[in-house]
C-alpha positions as CSV (number, residue, x, y, z in Angstrom):
1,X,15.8,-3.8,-20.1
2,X,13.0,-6.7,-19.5
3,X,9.9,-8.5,-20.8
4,X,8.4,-7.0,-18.4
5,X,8.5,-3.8,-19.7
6,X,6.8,-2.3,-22.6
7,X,9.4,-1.6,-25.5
8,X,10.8,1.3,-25.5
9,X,9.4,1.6,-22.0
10,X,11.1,5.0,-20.2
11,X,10.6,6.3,-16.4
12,X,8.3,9.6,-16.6
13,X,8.3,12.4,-14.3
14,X,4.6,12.9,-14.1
15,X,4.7,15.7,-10.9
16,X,6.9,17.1,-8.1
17,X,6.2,18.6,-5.1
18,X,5.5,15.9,-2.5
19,X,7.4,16.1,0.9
20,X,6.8,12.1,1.3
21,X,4.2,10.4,-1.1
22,X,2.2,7.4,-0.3
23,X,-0.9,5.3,-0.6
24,X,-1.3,5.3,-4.7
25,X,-4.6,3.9,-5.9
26,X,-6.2,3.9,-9.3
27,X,-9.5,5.0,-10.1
28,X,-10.6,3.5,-13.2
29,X,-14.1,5.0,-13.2
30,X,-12.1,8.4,-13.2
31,X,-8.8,7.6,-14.9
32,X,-7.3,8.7,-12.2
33,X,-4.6,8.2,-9.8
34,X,-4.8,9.1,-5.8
35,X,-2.3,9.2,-3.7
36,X,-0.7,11.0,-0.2
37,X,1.5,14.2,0.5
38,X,1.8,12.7,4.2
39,X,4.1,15.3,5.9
40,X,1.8,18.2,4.2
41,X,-1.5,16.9,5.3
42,X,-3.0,16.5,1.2
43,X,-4.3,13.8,-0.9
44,X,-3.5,14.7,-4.9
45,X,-4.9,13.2,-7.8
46,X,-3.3,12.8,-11.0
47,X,-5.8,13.2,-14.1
48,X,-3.8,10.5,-16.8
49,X,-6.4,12.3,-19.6
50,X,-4.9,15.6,-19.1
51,X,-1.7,14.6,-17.5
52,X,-2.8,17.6,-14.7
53,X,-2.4,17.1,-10.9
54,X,-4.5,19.0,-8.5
55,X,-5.1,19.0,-4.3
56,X,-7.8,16.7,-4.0
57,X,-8.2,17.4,-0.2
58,X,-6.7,19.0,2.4
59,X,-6.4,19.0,6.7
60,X,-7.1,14.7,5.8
61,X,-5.6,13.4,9.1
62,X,-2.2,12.1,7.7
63,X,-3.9,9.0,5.2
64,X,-1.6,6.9,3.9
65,X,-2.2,3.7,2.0
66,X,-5.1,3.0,0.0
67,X,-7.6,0.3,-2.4
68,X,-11.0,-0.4,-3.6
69,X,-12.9,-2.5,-2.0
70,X,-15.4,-4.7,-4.3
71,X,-17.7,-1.8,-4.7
72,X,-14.9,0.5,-5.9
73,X,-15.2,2.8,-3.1
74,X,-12.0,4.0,-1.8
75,X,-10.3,2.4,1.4
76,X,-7.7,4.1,2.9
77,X,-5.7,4.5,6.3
78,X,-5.6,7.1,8.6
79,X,-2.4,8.1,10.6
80,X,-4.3,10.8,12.6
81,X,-7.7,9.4,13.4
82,X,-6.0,5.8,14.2
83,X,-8.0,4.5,11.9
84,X,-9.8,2.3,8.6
85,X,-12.2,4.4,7.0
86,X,-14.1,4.8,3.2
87,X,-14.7,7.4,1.4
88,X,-18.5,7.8,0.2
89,X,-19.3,10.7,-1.9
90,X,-15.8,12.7,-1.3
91,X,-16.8,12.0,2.7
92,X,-14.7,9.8,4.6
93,X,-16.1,7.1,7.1
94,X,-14.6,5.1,10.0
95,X,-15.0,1.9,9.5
96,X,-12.5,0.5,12.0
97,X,-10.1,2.5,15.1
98,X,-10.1,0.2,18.1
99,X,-9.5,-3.5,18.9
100,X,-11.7,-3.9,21.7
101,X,-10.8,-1.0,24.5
102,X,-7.8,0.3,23.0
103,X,-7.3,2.3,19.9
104,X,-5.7,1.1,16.9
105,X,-1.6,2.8,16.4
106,X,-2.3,4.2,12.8
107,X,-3.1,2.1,9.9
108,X,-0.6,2.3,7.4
109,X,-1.4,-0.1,4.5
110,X,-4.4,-2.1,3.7
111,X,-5.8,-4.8,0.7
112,X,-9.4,-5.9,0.1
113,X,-9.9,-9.7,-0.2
114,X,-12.7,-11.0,-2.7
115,X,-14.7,-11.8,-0.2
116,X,-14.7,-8.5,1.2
117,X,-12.8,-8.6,4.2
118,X,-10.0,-5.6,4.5
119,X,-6.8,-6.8,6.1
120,X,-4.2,-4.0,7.2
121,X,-1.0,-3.2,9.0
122,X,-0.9,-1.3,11.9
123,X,2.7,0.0,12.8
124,X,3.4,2.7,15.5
125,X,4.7,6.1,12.7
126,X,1.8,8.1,12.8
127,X,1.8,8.1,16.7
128,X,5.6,8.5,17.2
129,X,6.5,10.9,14.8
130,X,4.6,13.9,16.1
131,X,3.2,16.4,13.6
132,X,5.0,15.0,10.5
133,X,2.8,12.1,10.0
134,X,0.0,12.4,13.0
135,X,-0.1,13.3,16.2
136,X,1.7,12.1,19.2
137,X,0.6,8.8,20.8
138,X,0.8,5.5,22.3
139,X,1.0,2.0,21.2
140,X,-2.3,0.9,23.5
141,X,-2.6,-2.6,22.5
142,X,1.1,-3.0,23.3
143,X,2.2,-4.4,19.7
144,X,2.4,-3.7,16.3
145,X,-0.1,-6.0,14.6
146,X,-1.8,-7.0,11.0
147,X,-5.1,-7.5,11.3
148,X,-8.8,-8.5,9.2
149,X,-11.8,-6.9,9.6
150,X,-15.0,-8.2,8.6
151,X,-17.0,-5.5,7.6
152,X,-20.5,-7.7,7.9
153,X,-19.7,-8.5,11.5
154,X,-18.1,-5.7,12.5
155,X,-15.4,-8.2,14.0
156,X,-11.4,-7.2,13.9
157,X,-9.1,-9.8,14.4
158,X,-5.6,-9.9,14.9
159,X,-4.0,-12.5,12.4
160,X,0.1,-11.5,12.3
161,X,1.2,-10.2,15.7
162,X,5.2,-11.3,14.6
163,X,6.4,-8.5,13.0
164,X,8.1,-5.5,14.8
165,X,6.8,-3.2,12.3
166,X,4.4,-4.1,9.7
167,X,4.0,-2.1,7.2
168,X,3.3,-2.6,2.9
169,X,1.1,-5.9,2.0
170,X,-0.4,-7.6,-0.7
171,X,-2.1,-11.2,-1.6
172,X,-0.8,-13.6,-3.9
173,X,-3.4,-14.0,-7.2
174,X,-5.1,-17.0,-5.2
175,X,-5.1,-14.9,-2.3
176,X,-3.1,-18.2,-0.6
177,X,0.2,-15.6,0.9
178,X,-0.4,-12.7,2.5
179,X,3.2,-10.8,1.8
180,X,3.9,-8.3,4.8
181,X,7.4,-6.1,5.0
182,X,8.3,-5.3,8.2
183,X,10.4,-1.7,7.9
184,X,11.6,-2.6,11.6
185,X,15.0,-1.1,10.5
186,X,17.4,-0.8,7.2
187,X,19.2,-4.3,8.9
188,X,16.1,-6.1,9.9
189,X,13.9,-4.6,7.4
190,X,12.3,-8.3,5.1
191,X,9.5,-9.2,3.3
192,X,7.6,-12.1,4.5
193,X,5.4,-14.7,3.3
194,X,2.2,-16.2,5.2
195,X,0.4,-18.9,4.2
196,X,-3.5,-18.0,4.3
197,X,-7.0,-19.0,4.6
198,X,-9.0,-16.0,3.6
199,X,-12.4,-17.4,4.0
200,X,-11.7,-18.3,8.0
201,X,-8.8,-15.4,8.6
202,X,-6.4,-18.1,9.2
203,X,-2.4,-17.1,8.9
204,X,0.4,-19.7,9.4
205,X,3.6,-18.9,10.3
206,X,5.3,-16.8,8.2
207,X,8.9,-17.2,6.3
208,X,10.9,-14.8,4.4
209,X,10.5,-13.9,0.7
210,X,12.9,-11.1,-0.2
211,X,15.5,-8.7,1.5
212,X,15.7,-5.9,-1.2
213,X,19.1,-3.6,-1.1
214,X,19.7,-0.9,-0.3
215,X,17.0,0.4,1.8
216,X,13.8,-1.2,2.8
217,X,10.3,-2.6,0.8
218,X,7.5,-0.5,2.6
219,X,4.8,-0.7,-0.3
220,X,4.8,-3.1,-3.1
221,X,1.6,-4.8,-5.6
222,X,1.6,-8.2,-7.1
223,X,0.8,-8.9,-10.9
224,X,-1.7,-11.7,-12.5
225,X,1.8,-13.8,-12.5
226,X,2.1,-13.5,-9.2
227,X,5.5,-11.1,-9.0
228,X,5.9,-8.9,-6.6
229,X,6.9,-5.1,-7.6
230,X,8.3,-3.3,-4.0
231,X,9.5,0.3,-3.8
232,X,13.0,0.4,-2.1
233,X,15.7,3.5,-2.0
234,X,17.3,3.1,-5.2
235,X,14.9,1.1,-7.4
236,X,11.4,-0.8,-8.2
237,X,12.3,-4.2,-7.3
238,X,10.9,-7.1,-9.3
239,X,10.5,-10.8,-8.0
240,X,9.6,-14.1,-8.9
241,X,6.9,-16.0,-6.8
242,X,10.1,-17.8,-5.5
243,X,11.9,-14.9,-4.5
244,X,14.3,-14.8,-7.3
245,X,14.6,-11.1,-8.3
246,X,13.6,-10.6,-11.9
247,X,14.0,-6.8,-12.5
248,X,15.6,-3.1,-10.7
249,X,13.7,0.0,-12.4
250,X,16.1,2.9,-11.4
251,X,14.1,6.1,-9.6
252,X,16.5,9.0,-8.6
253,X,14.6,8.9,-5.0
254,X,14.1,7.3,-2.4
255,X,10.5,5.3,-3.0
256,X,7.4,4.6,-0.9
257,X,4.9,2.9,-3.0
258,X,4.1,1.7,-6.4
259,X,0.5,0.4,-8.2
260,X,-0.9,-0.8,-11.7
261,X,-3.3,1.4,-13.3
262,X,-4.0,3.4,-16.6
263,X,-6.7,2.8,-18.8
264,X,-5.3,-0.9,-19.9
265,X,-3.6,-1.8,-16.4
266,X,-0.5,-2.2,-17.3
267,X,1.3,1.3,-16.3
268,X,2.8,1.0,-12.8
269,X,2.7,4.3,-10.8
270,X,5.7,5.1,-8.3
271,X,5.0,7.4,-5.8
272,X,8.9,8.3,-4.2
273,X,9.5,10.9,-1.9
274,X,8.9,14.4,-3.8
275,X,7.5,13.1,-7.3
276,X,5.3,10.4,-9.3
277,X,6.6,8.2,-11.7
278,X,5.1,6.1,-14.3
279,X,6.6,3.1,-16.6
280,X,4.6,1.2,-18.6
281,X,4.8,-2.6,-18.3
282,X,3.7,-5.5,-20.2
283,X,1.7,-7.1,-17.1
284,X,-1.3,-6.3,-14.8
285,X,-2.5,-6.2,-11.1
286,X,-3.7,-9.1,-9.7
287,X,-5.9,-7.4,-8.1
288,X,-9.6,-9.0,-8.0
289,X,-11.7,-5.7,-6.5
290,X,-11.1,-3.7,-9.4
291,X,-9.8,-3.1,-12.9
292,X,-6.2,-2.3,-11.5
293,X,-4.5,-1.4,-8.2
C-alpha cells in the first residue's frame, strides 16, 4: 500500500465495545494503551503483552484527549470538570479549569512542549451536549479558544482565539507549527497551521494545511518526518509537511483519534467510534516527552 507501512502491514481489530472512543495515549512504562469510552463515562486500557482490554476507571467526568508530560505522568482533558488535570498514582489532579473569573468550556485535546508547557483546545461539546459527553453549560469566556499553560507560573494564556471550534492538535518535530483542526462543521471543518514560538507562547497567524474528505480531522499525531496522520470518517489520512496527502488507511468507522505506540514506536493505534485499531508503520512519533505518543 505505502512505505509507510510495514510489509505485509494489515488493519487489526484489537477490541469493540466503545460508544465513541477518544484520547489514545501510550504508556511505555506499562506497554499499554489508554484511551476514552466518552458517552459511557470509562477510560480502558489495552494490555499489547496480553492483547486484553480491561475498565481502567469509571464515573471519570467525560476525559477525552490525553499525553505525557516530560515526567511521563498522564495529562488528560476533562469534559465534566471543565478542566486540565494529571493523574498521580491512578488519582487525578486539576491542574487548570478557569481563565481568570470564568471557567474553562471543556478541554478537548492537549500536547506537552519540551519545555513543559501544556497547550490545549477548548471547544464548547462537553457543555452543549448534555449527559453524552458532560454536563450542560455555558461558554463563560464567550469563545472557543487554544490556549498554554505554564505549569511553573501557574499562568494560562490564550494563544489561538480564531478558530470556531478547536479541537485535535499537534507540534511539528521542531515544535515551530502548532497544527489545530477546527471541527466547526463537515463544510468548514480544516486543519490549520500556526507558526510558533514555544519558549515565549507566541502564535502567528494561522493558514490552512489540509481539508481531509469526507468527514472532518478531530485528532491526528505527527511522525519524526514531520507527517501528519488525522482520523477522518472513512480513513487515517496521511500528509506531507506541505500538505500533499501521502496515504488513506481504510477503517470501516467513523474515527476520532489515532497515536504511535508499541514497544518499538512504530504501531499507530486508531481509536473510531465502537473499536481500536492498530497498523503497524515503518515510522515514529515525534513526540519529545516520551518514547511514543
Amino acid at each position: 500500500m505505502s512505505d509507510l507501512l510495514a510489509p505485509g502491514a494489515t488493519l487489526e481489530k484489537l477490541f469493540t465495545g466503545t460508544v465513541w472512543g477518544e484520547g489514545p495515549v501510550w504508556m511505555p512504562e506499562s506497554s499499554r494503551l489508554r484511551w476514552s469510552d466518552i458517552p459511557n463515562d470509562r477510560i480502558l486500557e489495552f494490555d499489547a503483552a496480553t492483547g486484553q482490554t480491561a475498565v481502567y476507571r469509571e464515573a471519570v467526568e467525560f476525559t477525552n484527549g490525553r499525553t505525557l508530560d516530560l515526567a511521563g505522568n498522564v495529562v488528560q482533558c476533562s469534559h465534566g470538570r471543565r478542566s486540565v488535570e494529571t493523574e498521580i498514582d491512578g488519582v487525578p489532579h486539576t491542574l487548570v479549569d478557569h481563565w481568570g473569573e470564568h471557567r474553562l468550556n471543556s478541554p478537548n485535546d492537549v500536547v506537552v512542549a519540551s519545555d513543559g508547557t501544556i497547550w490545549f483546545t477548548d471547544p464548547s461539546y462537553g457543555i452543549v451536549t448534555g449527559t453524552i459527553e458532560g454536563h450542560d453549560g455555558d461558554e463563560e469566556y464567550g469563545g472557543c479558544f487554544v490556549f498554554r499553560f505554564d505549569p511553573a507560573s501557574g499562568i494560562l494564556s490564550p494563544v489561538i482565539v480564531d478558530r470556531i471550534a478547536p479541537n485535535g492538535l499537534a507540534f511539528s518535530p521542531d515544535e515551530s507549527i502548532l497544527y489545530v483542526s477546527d471541527t466547526c462543521d463537515d463544510d468548514r471543518a480544516r486543519i490549520w497551521a500556526y507558526d510558533v514560538s514555544v519558549a515565549t507562547g507566541t502564535v502567528f497567524e494561522g493558514r490552512e494545511f489540509a481539508r481531509p474528505r469526507p468527514g472532518i480531522s478531530d485528532g491526528f499525531r505527527i511522525d519524526v518526518e514531520g507527517r501528519l496522520w488525522t482520523s477522518a470518517s472513512d480513513a487515517v489520512h496521511v500528509y506531507a509537511p506541505d500538505g500533499q496527502e501521502l496515504l488513506a488507511i481504510p477503517v470501516p468507522e467513523p474515527i476520532a483519534n489515532v497515536c504511535f505506540g508499541g514497544d518499538n514506536g512504530n504501531d499507530l493505534y486508531v481509536t473510531a467510534t465502537t473499536s481500536l485499531y492498530r497498523i503497524r508503520t515503518t515510522t515514529l512519533s515525534a513526540r519529545r516527552a516520551g518514547a511514543a505518543d
